[in-house]
C-alpha positions as MATLAB code, in Angstrom:
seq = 'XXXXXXXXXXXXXXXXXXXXXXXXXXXXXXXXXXXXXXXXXXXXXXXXXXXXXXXXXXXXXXXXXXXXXXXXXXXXXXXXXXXXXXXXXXXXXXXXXXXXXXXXXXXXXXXXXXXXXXXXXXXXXXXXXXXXXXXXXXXXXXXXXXXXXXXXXXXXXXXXXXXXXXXXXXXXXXXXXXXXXXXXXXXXXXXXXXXXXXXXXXXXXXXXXXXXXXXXXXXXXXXXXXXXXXXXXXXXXXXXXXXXXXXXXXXXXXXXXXXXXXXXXXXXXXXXXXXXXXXXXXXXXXXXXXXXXXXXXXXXXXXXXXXXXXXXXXXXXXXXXXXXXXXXXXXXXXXXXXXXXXXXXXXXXXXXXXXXXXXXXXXXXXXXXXXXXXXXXXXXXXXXXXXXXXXXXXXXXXXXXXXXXXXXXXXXXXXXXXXXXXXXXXXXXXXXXXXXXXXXXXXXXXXXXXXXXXXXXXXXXXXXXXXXXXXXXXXXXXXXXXXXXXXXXXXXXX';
ca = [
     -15.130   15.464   -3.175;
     -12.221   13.477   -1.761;
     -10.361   10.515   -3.964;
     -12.579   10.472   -6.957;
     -10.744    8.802   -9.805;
      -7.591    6.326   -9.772;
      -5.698    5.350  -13.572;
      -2.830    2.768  -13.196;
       0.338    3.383  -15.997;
       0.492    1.319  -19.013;
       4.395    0.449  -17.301;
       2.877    0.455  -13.626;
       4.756   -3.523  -13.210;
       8.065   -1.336  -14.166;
       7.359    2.267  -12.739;
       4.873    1.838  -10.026;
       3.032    4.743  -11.589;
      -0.533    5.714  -10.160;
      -2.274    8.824  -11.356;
      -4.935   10.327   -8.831;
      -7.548   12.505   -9.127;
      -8.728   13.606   -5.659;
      -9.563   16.751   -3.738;
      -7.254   19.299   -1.969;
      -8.477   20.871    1.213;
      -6.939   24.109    2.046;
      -3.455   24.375    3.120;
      -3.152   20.861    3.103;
      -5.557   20.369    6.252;
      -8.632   18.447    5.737;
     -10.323   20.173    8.955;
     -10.419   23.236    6.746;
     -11.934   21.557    3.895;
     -15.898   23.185    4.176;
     -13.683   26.545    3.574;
     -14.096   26.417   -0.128;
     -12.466   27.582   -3.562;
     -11.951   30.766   -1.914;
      -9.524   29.744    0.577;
      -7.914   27.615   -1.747;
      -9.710   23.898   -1.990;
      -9.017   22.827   -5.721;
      -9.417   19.446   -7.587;
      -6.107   18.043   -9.094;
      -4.388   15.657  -10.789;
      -1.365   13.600   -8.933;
       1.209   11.100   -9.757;
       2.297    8.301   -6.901;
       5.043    5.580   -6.579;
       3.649    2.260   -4.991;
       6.477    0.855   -3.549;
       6.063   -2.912   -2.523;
       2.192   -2.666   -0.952;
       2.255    0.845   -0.334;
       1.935    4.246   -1.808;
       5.556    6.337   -1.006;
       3.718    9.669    0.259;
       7.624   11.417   -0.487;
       6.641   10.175   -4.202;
       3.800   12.361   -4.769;
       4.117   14.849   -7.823;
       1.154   17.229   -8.886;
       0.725   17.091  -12.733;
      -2.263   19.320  -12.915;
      -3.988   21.701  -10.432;
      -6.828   24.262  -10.306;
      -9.521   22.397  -11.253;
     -12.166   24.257   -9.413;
     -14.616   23.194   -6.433;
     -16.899   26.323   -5.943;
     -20.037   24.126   -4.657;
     -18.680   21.065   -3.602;
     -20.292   18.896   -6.273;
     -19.582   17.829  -10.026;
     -16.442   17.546   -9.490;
     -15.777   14.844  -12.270;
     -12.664   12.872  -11.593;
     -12.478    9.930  -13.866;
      -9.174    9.201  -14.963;
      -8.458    7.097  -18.532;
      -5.724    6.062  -20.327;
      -6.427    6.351  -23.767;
      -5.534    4.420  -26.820;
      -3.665    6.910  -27.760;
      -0.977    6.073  -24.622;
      -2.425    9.869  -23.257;
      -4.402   10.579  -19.712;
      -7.459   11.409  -19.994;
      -9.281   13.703  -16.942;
     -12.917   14.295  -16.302;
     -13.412   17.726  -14.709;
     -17.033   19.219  -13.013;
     -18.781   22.080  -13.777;
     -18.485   22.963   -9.996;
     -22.311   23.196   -9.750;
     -22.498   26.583  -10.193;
     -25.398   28.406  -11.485;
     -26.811   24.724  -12.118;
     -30.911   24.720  -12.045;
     -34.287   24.647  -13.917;
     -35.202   22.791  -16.689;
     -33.092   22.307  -19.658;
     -31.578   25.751  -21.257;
     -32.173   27.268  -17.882;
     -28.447   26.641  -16.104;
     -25.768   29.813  -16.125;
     -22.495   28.008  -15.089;
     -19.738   30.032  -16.729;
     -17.355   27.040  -17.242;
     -18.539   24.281  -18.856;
     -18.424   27.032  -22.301;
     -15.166   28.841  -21.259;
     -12.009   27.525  -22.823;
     -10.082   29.642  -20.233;
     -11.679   27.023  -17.919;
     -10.585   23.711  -16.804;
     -13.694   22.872  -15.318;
     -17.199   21.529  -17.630;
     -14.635   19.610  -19.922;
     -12.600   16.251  -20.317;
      -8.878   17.378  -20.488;
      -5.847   15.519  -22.459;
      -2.726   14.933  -20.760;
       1.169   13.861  -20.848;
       1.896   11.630  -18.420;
       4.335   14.465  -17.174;
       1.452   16.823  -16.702;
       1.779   18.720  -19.735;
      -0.757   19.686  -22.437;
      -1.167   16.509  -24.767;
       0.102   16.928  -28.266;
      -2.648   16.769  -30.887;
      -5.021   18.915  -28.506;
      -7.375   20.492  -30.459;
      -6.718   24.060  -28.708;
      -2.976   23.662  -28.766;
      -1.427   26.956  -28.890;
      -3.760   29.330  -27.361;
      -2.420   29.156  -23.955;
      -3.866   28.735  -20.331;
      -6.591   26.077  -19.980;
      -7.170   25.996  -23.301;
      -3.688   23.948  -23.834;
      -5.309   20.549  -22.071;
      -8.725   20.849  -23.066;
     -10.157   18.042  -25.324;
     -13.662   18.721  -25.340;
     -15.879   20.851  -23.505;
     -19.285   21.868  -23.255;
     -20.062   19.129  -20.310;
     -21.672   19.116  -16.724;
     -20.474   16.214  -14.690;
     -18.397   13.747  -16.807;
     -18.259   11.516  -13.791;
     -17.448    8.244  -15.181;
     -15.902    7.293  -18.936;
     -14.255    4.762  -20.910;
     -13.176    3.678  -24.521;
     -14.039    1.265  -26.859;
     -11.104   -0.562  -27.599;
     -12.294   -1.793  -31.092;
     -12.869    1.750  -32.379;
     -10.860    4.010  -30.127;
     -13.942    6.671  -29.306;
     -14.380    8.059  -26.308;
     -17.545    7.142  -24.591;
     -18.782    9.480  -21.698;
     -21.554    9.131  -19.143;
     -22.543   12.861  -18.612;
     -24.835   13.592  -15.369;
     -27.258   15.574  -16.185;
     -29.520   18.311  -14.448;
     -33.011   18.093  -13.385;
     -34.619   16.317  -16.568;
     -31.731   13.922  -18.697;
     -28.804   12.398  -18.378;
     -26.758   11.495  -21.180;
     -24.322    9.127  -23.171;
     -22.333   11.048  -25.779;
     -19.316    9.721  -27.974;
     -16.871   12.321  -27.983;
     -13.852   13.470  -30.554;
     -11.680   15.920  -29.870;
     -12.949   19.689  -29.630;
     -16.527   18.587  -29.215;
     -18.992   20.759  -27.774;
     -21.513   18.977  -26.093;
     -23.853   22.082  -25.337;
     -23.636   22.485  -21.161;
     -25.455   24.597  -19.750;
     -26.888   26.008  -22.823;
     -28.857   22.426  -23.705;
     -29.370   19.146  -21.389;
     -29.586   16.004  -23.710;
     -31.799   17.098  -26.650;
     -33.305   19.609  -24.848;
     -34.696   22.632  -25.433;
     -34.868   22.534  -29.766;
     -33.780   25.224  -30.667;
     -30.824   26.250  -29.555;
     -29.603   22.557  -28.976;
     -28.097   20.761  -30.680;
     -27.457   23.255  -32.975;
     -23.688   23.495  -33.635;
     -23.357   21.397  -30.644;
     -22.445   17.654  -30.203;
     -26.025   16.075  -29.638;
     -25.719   12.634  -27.288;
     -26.073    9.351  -28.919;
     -28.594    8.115  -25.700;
     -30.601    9.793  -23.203;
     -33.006    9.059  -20.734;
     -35.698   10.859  -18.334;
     -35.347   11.377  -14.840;
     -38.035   10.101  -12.230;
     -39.262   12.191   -9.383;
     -36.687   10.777   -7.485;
     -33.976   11.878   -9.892;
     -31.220   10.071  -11.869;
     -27.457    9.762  -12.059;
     -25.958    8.333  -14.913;
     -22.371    5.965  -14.342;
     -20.962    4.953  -17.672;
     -19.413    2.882  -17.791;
     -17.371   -0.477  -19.778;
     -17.179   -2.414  -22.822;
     -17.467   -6.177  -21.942;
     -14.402   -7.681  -24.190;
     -13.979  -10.390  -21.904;
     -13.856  -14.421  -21.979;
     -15.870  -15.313  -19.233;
     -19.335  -14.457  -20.736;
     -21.091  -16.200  -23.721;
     -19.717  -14.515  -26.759;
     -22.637  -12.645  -27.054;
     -21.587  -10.649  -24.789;
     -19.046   -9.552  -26.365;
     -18.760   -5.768  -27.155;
     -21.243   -4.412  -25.514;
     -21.589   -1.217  -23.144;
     -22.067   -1.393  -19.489;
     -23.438    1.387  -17.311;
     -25.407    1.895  -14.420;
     -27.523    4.140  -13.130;
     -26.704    5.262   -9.124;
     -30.313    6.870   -8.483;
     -32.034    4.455  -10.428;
     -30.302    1.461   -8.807;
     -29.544   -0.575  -12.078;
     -27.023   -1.726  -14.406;
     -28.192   -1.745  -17.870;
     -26.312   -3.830  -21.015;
     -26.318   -2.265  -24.339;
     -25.433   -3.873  -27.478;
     -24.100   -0.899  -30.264;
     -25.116   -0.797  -33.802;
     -22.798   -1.851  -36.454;
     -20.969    1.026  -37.030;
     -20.357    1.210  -32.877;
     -21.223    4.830  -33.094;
     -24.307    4.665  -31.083;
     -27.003    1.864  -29.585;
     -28.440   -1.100  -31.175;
     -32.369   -0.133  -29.822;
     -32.996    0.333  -25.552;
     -31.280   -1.030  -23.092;
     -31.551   -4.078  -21.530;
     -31.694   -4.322  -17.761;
     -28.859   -6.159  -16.282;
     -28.617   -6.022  -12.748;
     -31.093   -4.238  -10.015;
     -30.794   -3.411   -7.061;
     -27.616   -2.619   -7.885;
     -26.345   -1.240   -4.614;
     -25.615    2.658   -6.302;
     -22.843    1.647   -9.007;
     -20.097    4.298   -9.647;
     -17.830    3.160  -11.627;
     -17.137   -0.217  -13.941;
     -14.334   -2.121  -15.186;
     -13.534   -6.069  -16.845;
     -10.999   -8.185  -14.817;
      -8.317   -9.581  -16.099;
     -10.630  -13.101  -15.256;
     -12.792  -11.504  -17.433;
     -15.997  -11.097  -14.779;
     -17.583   -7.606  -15.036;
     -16.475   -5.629  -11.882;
     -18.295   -2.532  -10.432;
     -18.095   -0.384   -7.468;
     -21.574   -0.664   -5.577;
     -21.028    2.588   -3.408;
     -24.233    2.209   -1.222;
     -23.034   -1.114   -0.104;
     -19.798    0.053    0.716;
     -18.640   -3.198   -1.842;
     -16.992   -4.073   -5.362;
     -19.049   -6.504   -7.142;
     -18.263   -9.270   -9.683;
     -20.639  -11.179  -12.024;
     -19.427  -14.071  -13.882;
     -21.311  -16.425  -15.472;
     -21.928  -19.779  -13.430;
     -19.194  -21.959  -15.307;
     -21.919  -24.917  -15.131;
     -24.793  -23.999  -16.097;
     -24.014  -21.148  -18.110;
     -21.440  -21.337  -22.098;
     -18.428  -22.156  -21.122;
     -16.140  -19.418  -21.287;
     -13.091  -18.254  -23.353;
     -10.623  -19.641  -20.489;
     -12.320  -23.019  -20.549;
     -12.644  -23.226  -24.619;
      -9.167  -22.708  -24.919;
      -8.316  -25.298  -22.415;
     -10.417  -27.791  -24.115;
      -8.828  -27.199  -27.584;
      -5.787  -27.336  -26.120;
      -5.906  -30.691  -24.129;
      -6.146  -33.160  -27.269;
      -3.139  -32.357  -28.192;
      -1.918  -32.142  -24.910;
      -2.832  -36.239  -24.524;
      -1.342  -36.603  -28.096;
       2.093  -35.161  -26.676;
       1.501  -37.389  -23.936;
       1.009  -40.317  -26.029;
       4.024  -39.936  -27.952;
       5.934  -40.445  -24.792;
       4.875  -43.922  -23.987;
       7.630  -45.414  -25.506;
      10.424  -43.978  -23.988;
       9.225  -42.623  -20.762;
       7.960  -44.648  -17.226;
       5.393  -43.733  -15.284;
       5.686  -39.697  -13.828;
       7.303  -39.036  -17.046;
       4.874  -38.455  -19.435;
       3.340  -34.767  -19.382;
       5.187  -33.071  -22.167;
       6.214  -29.669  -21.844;
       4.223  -26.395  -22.029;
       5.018  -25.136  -25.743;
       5.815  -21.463  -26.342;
       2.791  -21.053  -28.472;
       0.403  -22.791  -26.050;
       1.698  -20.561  -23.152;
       0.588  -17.470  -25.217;
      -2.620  -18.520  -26.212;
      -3.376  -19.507  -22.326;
      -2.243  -16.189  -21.848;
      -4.479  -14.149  -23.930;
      -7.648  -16.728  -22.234;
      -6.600  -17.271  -18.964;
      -4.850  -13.968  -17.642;
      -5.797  -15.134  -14.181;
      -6.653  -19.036  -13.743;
      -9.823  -19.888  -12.557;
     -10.288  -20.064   -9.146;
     -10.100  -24.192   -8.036;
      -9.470  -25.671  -11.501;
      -6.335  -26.801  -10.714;
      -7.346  -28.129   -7.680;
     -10.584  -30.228   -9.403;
      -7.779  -31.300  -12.077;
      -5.673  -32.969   -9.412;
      -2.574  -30.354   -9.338;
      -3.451  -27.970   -6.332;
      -3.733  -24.494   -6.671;
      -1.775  -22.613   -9.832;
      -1.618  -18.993   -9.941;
       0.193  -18.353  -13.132;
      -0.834  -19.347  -16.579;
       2.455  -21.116  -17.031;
       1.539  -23.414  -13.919;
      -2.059  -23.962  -15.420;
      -0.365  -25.028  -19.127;
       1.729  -27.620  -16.920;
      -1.198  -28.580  -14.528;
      -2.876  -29.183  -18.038;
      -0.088  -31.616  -19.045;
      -0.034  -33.561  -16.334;
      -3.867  -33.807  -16.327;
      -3.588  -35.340  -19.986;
      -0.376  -37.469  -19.001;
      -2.829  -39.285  -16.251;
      -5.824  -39.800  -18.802;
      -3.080  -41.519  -20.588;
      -1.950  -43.664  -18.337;
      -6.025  -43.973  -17.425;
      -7.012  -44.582  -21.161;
      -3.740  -47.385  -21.636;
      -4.940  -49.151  -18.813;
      -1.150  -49.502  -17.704;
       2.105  -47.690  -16.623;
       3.927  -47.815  -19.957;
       6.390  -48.751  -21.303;
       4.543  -52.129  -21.617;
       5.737  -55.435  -23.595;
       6.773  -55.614  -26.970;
       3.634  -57.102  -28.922;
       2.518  -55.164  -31.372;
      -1.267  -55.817  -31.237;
      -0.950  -54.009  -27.431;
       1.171  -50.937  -28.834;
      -1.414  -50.622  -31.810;
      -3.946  -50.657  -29.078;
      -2.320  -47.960  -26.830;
      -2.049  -45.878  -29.891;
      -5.361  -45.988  -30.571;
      -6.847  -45.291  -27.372;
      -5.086  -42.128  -27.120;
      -6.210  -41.528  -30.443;
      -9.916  -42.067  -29.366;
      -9.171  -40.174  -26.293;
      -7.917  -37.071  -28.518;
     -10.686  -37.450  -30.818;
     -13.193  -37.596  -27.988;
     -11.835  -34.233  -26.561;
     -11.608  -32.354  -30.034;
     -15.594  -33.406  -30.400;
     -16.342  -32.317  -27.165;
     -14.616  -28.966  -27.576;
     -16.162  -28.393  -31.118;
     -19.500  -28.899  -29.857;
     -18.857  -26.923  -26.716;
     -17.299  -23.828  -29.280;
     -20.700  -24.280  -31.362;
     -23.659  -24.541  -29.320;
     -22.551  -22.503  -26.375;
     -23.478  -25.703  -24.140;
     -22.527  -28.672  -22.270;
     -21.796  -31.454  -24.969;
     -19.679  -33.733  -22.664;
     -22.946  -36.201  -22.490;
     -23.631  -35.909  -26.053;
     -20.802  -36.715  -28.257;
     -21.139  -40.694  -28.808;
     -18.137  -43.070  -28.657;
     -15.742  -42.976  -31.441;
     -15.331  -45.934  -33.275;
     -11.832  -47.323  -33.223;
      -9.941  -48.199  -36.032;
      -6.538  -49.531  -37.163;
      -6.321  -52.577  -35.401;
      -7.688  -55.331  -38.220;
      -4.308  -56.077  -39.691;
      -2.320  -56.124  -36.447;
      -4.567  -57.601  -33.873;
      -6.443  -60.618  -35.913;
      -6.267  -62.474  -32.468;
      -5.890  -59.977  -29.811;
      -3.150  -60.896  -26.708;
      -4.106  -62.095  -23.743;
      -2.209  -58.765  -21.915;
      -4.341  -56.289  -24.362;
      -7.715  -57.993  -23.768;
      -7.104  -57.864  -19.528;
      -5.628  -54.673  -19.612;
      -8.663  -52.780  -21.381;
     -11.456  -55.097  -19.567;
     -12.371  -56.621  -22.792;
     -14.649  -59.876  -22.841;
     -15.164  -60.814  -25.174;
     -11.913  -60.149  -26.584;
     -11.631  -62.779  -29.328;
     -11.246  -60.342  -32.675;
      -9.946  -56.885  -33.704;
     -13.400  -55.787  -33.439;
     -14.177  -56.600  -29.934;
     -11.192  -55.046  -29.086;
     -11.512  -51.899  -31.116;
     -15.164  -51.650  -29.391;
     -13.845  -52.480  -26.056;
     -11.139  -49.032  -26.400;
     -13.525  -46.976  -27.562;
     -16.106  -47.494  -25.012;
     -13.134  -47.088  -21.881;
     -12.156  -43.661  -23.697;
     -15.441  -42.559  -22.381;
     -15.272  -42.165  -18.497;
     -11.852  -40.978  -18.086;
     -12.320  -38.447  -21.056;
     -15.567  -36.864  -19.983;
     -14.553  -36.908  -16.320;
     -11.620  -34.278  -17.882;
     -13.880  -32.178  -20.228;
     -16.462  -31.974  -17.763;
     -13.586  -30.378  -14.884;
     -12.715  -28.184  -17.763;
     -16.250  -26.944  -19.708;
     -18.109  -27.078  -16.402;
     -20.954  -29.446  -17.560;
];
């Protein structure tokens, strides 16, 4: 019991809006709480204002109430919002007449549609029975009730690619269960548990799509996320999170094509997990999860070094050629401090969509400080290319008017825009650090302007010898190299 579920509204940056699902003692007083359903101790659903940093307790509006508590356990209390823009509630069986072996339990909720309790309810956000519910119309509990038929629905989520509702359904003394569930599902509570016993279950019931065994020491299924994010390889991509809090473990499984069920067993992910009870994706794109034993909320990421780089850094690295192209263009009319062009509308989205948070310290390794906002990342970006530039150019433009040396400025930022568009291919490709792979690009375009090279081109750019196009073209592409890599590497990690 107690604050068991938390949902945050689609317009929360406008409203403020939280939704709670927590536990009300009687009368209000928590020293009365052990009296029980009888005296009035019900689950509900609430709706708070933050304001600033802090909840406004005058704020508080109950949306739905008389979820019941009889024993003090499976009391649910997940909280979703759905694809569908609707809130979705996990309620408990209450744990009453729970026991035995599978077929063996009597609770008289999970089955009753005059019951809120046993079922995953559908909301307004005003509290009112969701439209579309599939017992719309009959009145009473009936009105909110999306599915029934379930024990503990402690923890659920969707999958955003097909919309179905994915639920991680503690069992009783032998399974616990993953089901995918549409609306007015039965999922057989308390008559079955998993697959089990055959007959009656499944029967005209909703069967699960996994289940698993409990040990001696028992089981308690968390489920759980979909991993959509950047930061992990692409592989990753898709896949279903859960954990188990008896079992200790966090297990990743990848779905089958039609994402109606798993791809084959589970892989373990984490262990010793620290009793998970609940998952989520940052916006960095790390896998969160609440490790309740530990008292802590944990993130895994993948190391940024030795590990793909990830969606945030790929989309840097495509970006920045162009970024020192931009720059380029500027040499002519700009002096030094003036050349990191601006952050185009278009590039600020696709940052955006890759780097909703920036990573912690890369604008500090790129030389800008610290950025919080993707719009200061896109300009710490620009000026990062403006200075590889200036690096590449060997010289504050604008420089003198020979043409050989303009040629020659072209074309190292050329060769520095190629190098970082072969760097990020290979990067997008293998999955790996390619930043000490890709070769140095040959130069061209400098035979018919630079027969004999200047005597300002061939000491700017270190060249000896510097006597034809060639050596020069040679000597560009090999100073690309440094400054280039030294920029991939900050950004791939490797």
């Amino acid at each position: 019991m107690g604050l068991l579920g938390l949902a945050v509204d689609p317009e929360f940056a406008r409203n403020g809006f939280l939704y709670l699902y927590h536990t009300q003692p009687p009368g209000g007083d928590p020293a009365r709480c052990a009296e029980g359903t009888a005296a009035g101790r019900q689950n509900r659903v609430v709706r708070v204002t933050v304001s600033g940093d802090r909840i406004d307790l005058g704020s508080l509006v109950v949306l739905r109430d008389g979820i019941r508590t009889d024993n003090g356990n499976h009391d649910g209390g997940c909280l979703r919002v759905g694809p569908d823009g609707l809130l979705y509630v996990g309620a408990g069986d209450t744990g009453l007449g729970d026991g035995g072996g599978p077929g063996q339990s009597t609770n008289p909720y999970a089955q009753n549609l005059n019951s809120l309790n046993g079922k995953i309810l559908r909301l307004a956000f005003d509290g009112s029975a969701a439209p579309g519910n599939p017992f719309l119309g009959r009145g009473g509990a009936a009105d909110f009730i999306f599915a029934y038929g379930l024990r503990n629905p402690f923890r659920f989520t969707f999958d955003t690619r097909t919309g179905l509702l994915w639920v991680g359904d503690v069992g009783q003394g032998t399974f616990e269960e993953i089901d995918v569930v549409h609306a007015g599902d039965n999922l057989g509570w308390p008559m079955c548990e998993a697959f089990a016993p055959s007959p009656p279950c499944p029967g005209s019931t909703v069967p699960p799509v996994y289940a698993y065994r409990h040990t001696d020491d028992g089981a308690s299924v968390t489920g759980g996320t979909f991993y959509e994010g950047e930061q992990f390889d692409p592989a990753f991509r898709g896949d279903y999170f859960f954990g188990d809090f008896v079992f200790d473990l966090v297990w990743r499984a990848q779905l089958d094509p039609e994402r109606s069920g798993f791809d084959g067993q589970p892989d373990v992910f984490v262990r010793d997990a620290g009793g998970p009870v609940d998952f989520s994706v940052g916006p960095d794109g790390a896998l969160y999860y609440v490790a309740f034993s530990r008292g802590q909320v944990v993130r895994i990421a993948e190391d940024p070094v030795h590990g793909a780089p990830n969606g945030c850094s790929l989309a840097l690295a495509r970006a920045a050629p162009g970024r020192v192209q931009a720059a380029g263009r500027r040499l002519a009319a700009c002096t030094s401090g003036c050349l990191a062009p601006p952050v185009s509308r278009p590039l600020r989205r696709r940052l955006r969509r890759a780097c909703p948070l920036p990573p912690p310290g890369l604008c500090d390794r790129l030389g800008c400080g610290s950025c919080a906002t993707t719009a200061e990342l896109g300009s710490c970006l620009s000026t990062t290319a403006a200075g590889i530039v200036t690096e590449v150019v060997h010289a504050d433009p604008p420089q003198d008017g020979d043409r050989c040396f303009r040629a020659a400025k072209r074309a190292a930022v050329r060769a520095a825009g190629r190098r970082l568009r072969a760097i990020a291919a290979c990067a997008r490709s293998s999955g790996s650090s390619c930043v000490t792979t890709v070769p140095a690009l040959r130069v061209t375009g400098l035979t018919r302007v630079c027969r004999t090279p200047p005597a300002t081109a061939c000491t700017a750019f270190a060249c000896v010898p510097c006597a034809t196009a060639a050596d020069l073209a040679s000597c560009i592409g090999q100073s690309t190299v440094a400054p280039v890599d030294a920029f991939a590497r900050t950004l791939l990690g490797g």
